[in-house]
Each structure stands twice: as C-alpha cells, then as structure tokens.
C-alpha positions as CSV (number, residue, x, y, z in Angstrom):
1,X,64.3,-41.8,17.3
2,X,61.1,-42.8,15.8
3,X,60.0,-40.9,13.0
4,X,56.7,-39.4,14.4
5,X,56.6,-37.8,18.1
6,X,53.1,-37.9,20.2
7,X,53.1,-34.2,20.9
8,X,54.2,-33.5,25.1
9,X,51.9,-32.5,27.4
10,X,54.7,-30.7,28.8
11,X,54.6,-28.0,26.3
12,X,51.2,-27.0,27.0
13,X,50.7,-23.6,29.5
14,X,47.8,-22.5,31.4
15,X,47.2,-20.0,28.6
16,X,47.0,-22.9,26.2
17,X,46.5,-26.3,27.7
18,X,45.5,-28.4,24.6
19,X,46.5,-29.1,21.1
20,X,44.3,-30.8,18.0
21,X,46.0,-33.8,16.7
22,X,44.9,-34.7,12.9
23,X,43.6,-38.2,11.7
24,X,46.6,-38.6,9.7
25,X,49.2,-37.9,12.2
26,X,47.1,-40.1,14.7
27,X,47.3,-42.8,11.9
28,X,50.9,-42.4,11.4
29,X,51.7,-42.9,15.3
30,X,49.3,-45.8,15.6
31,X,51.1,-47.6,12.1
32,X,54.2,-46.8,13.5
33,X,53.6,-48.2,16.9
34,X,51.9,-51.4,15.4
35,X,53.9,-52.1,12.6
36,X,50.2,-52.0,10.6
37,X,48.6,-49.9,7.9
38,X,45.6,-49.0,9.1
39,X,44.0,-46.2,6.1
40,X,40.8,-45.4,8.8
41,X,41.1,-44.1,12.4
42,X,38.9,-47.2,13.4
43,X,38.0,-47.4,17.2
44,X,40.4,-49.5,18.2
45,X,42.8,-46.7,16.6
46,X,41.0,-44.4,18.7
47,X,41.1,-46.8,21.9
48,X,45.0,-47.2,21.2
49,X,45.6,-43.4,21.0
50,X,43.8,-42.5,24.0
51,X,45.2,-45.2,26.4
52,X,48.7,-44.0,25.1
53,X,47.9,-40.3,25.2
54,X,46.7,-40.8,29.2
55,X,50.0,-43.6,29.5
56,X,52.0,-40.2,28.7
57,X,50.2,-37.8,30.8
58,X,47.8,-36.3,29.3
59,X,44.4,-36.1,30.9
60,X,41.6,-36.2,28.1
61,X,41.4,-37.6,25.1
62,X,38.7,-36.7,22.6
63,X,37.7,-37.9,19.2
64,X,36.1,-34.7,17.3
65,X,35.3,-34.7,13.3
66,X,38.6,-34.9,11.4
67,X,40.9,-35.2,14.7
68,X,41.5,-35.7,18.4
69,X,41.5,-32.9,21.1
70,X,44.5,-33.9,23.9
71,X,44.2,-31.8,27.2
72,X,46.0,-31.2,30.1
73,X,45.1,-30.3,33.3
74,X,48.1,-27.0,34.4
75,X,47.6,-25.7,37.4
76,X,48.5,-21.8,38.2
77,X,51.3,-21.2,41.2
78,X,52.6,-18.2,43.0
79,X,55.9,-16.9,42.6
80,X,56.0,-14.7,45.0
C-alpha cells in the first residue's frame, strides 16, 4: 500500500462534498507517483493532480493559494 492515499471522493456527503488538499500532500502524491522530487507544485504538478483526481472520480479540480479544492458532485435520493 503506498504510503500517501489521494483522499476518496467516496467519503464526501451532500452535507460536505469537498475537501482542501495542501501543496505538500499534493507534492508528496505527485513524488510518489513519479518517482521525482519535485520541491514546487509546478503546473505540470498541478496538470498531473487534476487528471488523476478526475481519473478517480472526482469532478473539479482547483488550484487556490497554498492548496487544491477537490469536489464532488452527490446527488440527494429518497428513501421513502
């Protein structure tokens, strides 16, 4: 099992359908992934962690300050 999980978009609910990940765990997938040691979260950091993010299901991907804002689109259903 690698040592650093991209977070599932699985675990998100209605109530709270996105999660903030940080440059440094970002950096730490990417390295992993790559076998590199990328320092800065370049744009082809960014490019790689947005293809994999949508690759896994989740449907937005956005770079903001210090971090990246994954989304997922949860759709309410009646249990009646």
């Amino acid at each position: 099992m690698p040592k650093f999980q991209f977070p599932d978009p699985d675990d998100r609910s209605i109530n709270n359908p996105s999660t903030i990940v940080d440059s440094e765990r970002v950096l730490n997938l990417y390295n992993q992934e790559n076998n590199d040691d990328r320092e800065r979260v370049t744009d082809n950091v960014k490019n790689w962690f947005k293809d994999e993010a949508k690759k896994i299901g989740w449907n937005d991907a956005d770079f903001h300050g210090n971090g990246c804002v994954l989304s997922v689109n949860i759709q309410k259903t009646d249990n009646k």
